[in-house]
N, C-alpha and C positions, 0 to 999 in steps of 0.2 A: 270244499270242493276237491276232488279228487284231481290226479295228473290226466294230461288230454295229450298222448305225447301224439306230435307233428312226426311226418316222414324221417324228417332231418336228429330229432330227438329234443326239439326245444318244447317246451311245455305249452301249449295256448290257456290254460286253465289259469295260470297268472300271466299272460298277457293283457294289458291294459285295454289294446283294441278287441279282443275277446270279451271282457270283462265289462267294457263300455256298450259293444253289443247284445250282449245278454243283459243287462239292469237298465239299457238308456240312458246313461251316467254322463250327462251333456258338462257337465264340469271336467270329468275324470277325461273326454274326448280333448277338452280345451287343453286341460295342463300337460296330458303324454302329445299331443301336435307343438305346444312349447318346448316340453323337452326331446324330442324327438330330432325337433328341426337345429337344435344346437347337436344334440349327440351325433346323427347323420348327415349332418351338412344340407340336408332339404327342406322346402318352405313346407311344410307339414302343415295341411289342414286339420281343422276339428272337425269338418264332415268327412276326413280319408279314416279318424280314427273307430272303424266298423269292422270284425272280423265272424265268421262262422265258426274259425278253425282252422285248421287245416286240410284233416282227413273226415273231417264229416260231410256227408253225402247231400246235405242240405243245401239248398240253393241259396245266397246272398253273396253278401261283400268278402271280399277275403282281403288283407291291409296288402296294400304295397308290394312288396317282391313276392308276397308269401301264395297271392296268386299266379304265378308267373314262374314258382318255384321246378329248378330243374329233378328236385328229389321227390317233390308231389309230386311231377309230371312222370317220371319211370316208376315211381310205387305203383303209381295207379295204372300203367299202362301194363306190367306184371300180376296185377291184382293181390296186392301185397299188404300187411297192416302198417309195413314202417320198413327201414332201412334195415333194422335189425333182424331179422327175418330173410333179406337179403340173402343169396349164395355168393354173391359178390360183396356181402357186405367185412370190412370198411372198402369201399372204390378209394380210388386217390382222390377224386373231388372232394369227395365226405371228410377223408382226413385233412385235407386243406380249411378244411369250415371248423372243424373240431378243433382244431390250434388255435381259434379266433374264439370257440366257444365252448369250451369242455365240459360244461353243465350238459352241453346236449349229448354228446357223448356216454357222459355216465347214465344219462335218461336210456340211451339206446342199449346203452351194457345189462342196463337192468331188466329188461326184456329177452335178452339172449337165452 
């Protein structure tokens, strides 16, 4: 499977909740809501763990913040493919998320 990169530049294509929604993968749902709810401190359900994606245009579940997200919300309201593309892009928000995750970063450089 190829990269699916998100607004932010993290990859959905190996996100578990991705992953779990594309196969049905009702175990793979159970053990990332286990480790989930220790990595982020939340009682993480095995029915939360359902994603579309990010950027795809398809109706369904999107996990957690990633619905709610403030860089899917300006991509999309720009009609934009990603951060990277941006005229703004890095904004200060983005490089405050990129300290925390610099995979997504190089995901977004690699697009530039």
């Amino acid at each position: 499977m190829g990269k699916m990169i998100a607004a932010c530049g993290l990859d959905c294509a190996v996100c578990p909740a991705y992953i779990a929604w594309k196969t049905d993968d009702q175990a793979l749902r159970v053990k990332t809501a286990a480790e989930w709810t220790v990595q982020h401190g939340f009682d993480a359900k095995p029915e939360m763990i359902n994603c579309v994606g990010c950027m795809t245009a398809a109706e369904g579940p999107r996990v957690g913040h990633c619905g709610e997200c403030e860089y899917r919300k300006c991509v999309r309201e720009k009609t934009l493919t990603s951060c990277a593309v941006c005229a703004d892009y890095p904004c200060d928000s983005l490089k405050g998320f990129h300290v925390q995750v610099p995979h997504a970063k190089t995901n977004l450089e690699s697009l530039r």
